[in-house]
VEXVO-487472 format. One record per residue (C-alpha): residue in one letter; x, y, z. Coordinates in steps of 0.2 Angstrom, whole numbers, plus 5000, padded with zeros to 4 digits. Example, Ala and Ser with C-alpha at 12.3 -4.5 7.8 and 13.67 -1.06 7.14 Angstrom:
BEGIN
A506249785039 S506849955036 
//
This chain:
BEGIN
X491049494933 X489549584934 X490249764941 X490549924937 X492149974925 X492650114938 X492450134957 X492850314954 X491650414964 X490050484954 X490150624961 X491050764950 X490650924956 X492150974963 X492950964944 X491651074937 X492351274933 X492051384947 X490651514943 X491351684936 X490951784950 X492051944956 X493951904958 X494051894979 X492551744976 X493951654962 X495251644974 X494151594986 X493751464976 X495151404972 X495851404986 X494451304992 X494751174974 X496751154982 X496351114999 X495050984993 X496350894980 X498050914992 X496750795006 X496250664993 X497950554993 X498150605013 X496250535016 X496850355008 X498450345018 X497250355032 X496150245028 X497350115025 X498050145040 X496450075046 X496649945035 X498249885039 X497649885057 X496049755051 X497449645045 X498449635062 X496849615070 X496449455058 X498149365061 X498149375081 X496449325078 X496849185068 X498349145079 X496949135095 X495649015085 X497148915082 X497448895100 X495848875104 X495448735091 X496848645097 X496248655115 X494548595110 X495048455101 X496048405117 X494448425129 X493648305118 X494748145123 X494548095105 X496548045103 X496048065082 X495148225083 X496448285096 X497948235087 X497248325071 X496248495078 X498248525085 X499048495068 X497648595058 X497948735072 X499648735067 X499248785050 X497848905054 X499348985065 X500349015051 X498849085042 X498849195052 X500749235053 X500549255034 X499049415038 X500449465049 X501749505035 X500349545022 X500049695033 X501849755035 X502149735017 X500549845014 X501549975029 X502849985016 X501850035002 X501050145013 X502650245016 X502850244997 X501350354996 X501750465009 X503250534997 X502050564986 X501050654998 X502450775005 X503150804987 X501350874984 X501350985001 X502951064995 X502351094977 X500851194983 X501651334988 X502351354973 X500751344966 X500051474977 X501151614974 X501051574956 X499051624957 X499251764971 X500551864958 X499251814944 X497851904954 X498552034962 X498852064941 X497152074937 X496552174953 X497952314946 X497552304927 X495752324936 X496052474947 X497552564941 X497852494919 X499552604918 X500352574936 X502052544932 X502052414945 X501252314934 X503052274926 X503852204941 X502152084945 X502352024929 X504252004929 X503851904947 X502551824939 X503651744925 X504951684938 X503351604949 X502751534934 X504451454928 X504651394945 X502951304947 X503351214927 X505151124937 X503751094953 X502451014943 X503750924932 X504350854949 X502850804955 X502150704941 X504150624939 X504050554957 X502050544957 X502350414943 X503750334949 X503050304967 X501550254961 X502150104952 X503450064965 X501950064978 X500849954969 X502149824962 X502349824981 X500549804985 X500349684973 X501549574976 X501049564993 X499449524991 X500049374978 X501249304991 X499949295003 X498849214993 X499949084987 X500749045002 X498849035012 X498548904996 X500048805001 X499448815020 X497348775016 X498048615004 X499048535016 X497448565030 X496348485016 X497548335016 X497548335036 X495848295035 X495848115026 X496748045041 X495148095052 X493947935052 X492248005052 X491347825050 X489947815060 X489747705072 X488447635081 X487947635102 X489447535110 X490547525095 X492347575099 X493347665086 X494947595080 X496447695088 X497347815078 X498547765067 X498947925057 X500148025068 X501547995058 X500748045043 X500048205049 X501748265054 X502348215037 X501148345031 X501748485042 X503448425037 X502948445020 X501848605021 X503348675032 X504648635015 X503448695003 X503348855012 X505348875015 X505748794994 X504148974988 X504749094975 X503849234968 X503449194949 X503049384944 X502849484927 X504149624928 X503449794929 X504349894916 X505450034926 X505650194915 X506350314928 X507850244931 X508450414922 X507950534937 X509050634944 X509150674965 X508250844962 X506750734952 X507350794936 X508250684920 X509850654922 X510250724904 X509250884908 X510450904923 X511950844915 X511650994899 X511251104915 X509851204905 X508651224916 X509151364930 X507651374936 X507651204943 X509251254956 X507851374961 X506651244964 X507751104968 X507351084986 X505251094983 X505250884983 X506450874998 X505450795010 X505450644999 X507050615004 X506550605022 X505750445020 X506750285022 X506550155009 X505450015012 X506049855013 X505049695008 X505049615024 X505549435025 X505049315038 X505549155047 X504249045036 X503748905043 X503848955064 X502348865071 X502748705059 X504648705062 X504148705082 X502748565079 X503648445068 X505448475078 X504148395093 
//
């Protein structure tokens, strides 16, 4: 495979240290550096929204080629290329059904990141006020070195600072998690599709040997057809394969089984050591928010079942 190890962008810039300029352009800065990282995960979801759409769009197209072949094949008054343009349609309408539950599969794993997303929208204030304590530090130790309000900003910022350890422990527990669990997903989506479109495009190849495509000469009439029988056997046989499919995957080893309903390990929360984490038990709360997805599980075989019950 001639391509390139990583289809991370070139582009790095954002990563680089900002320049040292004067404290109000640092937080400026930064502030800039968060809002460009919290819209990176929200820009996928987007973009695969459009995705998904592409997929719904193929199946009802697929579904309409279908219908179309099969009209076509009608209009020919070929009673050989009739009968099998309508029983290849049949398969390409289950294709197309197959696009169809490709793309709500691929709406679940969307939701999956979505928790990821709001888990990180909830983190950042934390995040914030850890830096606004921190600066308003330095702008004091700056202006006025023996204030004694110096000693409650840095009380506050020890507190701020021990709530942002629990948030960013949170967010890299369900970060992981959910990045896994969307993916399995994904990609277990992506191989039931294949495989069942494999099943569909082998039994169309074998549709296609009952089509006589001799030539003939001026005046020659072609022998009537005599496959019809064996062309629904195929559906019949496409339709079982379809109905007898199971997923044949590699596990994906599941570590987090451990985590606690705050995002925490159980143990830590059993022991009850960390305090803080009461404090900062509701930052990862809109997780909770979002239903589970399910793997959704569909009638296979519906445009086969209706031709060869016919």
């Amino acid at each position: 495979m001639q391509r390139a190890l990583s289809v991370r962008s070139k582009n790095k810039d954002s990563h680089k240290d900002p320049p040292k300029h004067r404290l109000q352009m640092l937080n400026s800065l930064r502030g800039v550096e968060r809002a460009e990282l919290s819209r990176r995960l929200a820009k996928l979801i987007k973009t695969e929204n459009h995705a998904i759409g592409a997929y719904e769009s193929a199946g009802r197209e697929r579904l309409s080629i279908a219908s179309q072949l099969s009209d076509w094949g009608e209009s020919t008054n070929d009673d050989s290329l009739s009968d099998i343009s309508d029983k290849i349609g049949v398969l390409l309408s289950e294709i197309g059904e197959q696009e169809d539950l490709f793309a709500q599969n691929l709406e679940d794993y969307r939701s999956i990141l979505k928790q990821i997303r709001n888990t990180e929208q909830s983190v950042q204030p934390s995040r914030d006020n850890k830096n606004k304590i921190a600066d308003e530090i330095q702008k004091l130790k700056y202006k006025e070195p023996t204030s004694p309000k110096l000693v409650t900003l840095e009380q506050e910022l020890v507190r701020a600072e021990a709530q942002n350890l629990v948030a960013e422990a949170q967010l890299t527990n369900i970060t992981r998690q959910k990045v896994k669990e969307a993916y399995d997903l994904h990609f277990a989506a992506t191989i039931e599709r294949a495989e069942k479109q494999i099943i569909l495009a082998k039994h169309g190849r074998r549709l296609l040997n009952y089509l006589d495509d001799t030539p003939v000469v001026p005046g020659d009439v072609r022998q009537p057809f005599a496959h019809g029988n064996d062309a629904r056997q195929v559906l019949a046989d496409a339709e079982h394969e379809l109905q007898m499919w199971q997923p044949s995957l590699e596990a994906v080893e599941v570590n987090s089984t451990g985590l606690g309903s705050n995002l925490m390990p159980s143990e830590e929360v059993a022991r009850g050591t960390s305090s803080v984490a009461d404090t900062a038990g509701d930052i990862a709360s809109p997780q909770s928010e979002t239903t589970s997805p399910t793997h959704h599980k569909p009638a296979e075989g519906t445009h086969l079942e209706q031709a060869t019950a016919s």
